[in-house]
N, C-alpha and C positions, 0 to 999 in steps of 0.2 A: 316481612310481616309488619314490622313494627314502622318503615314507610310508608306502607298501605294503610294504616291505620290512621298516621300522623297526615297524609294527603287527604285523606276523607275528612278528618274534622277541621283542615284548614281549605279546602273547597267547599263543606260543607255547613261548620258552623261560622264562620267568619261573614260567609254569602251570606247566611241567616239574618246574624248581626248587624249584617252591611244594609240587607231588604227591610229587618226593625226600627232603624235606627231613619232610613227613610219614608217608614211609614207613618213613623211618630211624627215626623218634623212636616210631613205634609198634615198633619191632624192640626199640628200645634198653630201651624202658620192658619190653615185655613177656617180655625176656630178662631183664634183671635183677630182675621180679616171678617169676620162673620157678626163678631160683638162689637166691632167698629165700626160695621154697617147702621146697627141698632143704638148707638150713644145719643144722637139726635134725635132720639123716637121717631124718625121714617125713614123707612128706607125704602129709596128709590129706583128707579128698572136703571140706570145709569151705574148706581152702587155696585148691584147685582151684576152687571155686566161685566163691571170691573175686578170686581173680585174673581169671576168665572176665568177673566182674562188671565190676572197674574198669577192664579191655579194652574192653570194651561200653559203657560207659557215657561214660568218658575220651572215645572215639573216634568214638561215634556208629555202630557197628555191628552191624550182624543179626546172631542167631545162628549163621549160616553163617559167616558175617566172623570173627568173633570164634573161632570153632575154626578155620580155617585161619591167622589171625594167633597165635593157640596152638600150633598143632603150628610152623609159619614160626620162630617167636621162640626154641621146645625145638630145634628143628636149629639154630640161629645159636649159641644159647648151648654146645650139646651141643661145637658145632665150635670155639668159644672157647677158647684159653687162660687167660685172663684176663677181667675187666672193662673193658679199656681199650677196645678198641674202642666200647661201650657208652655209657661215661662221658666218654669225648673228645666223644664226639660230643652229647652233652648236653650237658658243658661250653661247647662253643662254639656253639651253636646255640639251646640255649632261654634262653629270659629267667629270671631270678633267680623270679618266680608259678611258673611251670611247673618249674623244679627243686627248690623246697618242694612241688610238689603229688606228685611224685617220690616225695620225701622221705616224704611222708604216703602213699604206696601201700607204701611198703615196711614202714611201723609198722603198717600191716593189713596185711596179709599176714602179720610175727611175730606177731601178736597174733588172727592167727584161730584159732590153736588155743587160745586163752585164755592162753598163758602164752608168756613171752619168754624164750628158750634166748638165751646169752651168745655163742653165735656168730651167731646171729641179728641182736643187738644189734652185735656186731660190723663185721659188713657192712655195716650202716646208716651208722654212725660213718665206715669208710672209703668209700665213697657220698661220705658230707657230703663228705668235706674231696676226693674227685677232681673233684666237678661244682663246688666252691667255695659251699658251704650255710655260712651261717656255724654256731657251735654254738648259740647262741642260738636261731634259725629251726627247728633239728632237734629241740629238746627241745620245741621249741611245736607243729612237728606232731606229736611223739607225745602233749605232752598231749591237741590236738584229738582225736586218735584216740581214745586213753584217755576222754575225754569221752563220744564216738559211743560207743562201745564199751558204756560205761555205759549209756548213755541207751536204747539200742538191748535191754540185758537190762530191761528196766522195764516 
């Protein structure tokens, strides 16, 4: 009895935990790819695209998925004051891989319009230091990007 019991709440709540804790990190990533869209007061079908992409692909989701975790992510953010809920919850939850890979959506996203607006740069910066990116890791994924980026005009 007391295995059946201990089996149900370790395939049951742990799964839980496991599907929360995924659905927080897609809210958090795809909210704060959303307000990185908007740093430069326009945002462009190129942004959009991009964002839609690293949703999709990040996450492993259809294109259905992927616009309902879009509009989901634009009402979280829209209802946000701030970052912190976002970034708290990055901070303590994903591993140092996963908040540089972060870190590298949001230097695409500035840089899908091809050029990098200072408030753009800005909020990446404060990013780094909420989720604990060192500065080192941050300048390395925007060079990755910067690289993609290149390679990708060729």
């Amino acid at each position: 009895m007391l295995n059946a019991i201990k089996n149900f709440f370790e395939q049951n709540v742990s799964s839980s935990e496991s599907r929360d804790r995924e659905h927080q990190l897609k809210l958090a990533t795809g909210a704060l790819l959303l307000e990185m869209m908007k740093q430069d007061h326009t945002v462009t079908r190129t942004e959009r695209k991009s964002v839609n992409a690293i949703l999709q692909t990040e996450f492993g989701l259809s294109d259905e998925e992927t616009h309902e975790l879009y509009q989901h992510a634009a009402d979280e953010a829209s209802e946000a004051v701030d970052y912190f809920q976002f970034t708290s919850f990055i901070a303590r939850e994903c591993s140092q891989d996963e908040k540089i890979r972060i870190i590298e959506y949001l230097w695409t996203i500035a840089y899908a319009d091809a050029r990098l607006d200072a408030l753009e740069e800005h909020m990446i910066r404060r990013i780094t230091d909420l989720i604990y990116v060192s500065h080192r890791d941050m300048i390395q994924a925007k060079h990755r990007v910067q690289d993609k980026m290149k390679m990708d005009r060729k």
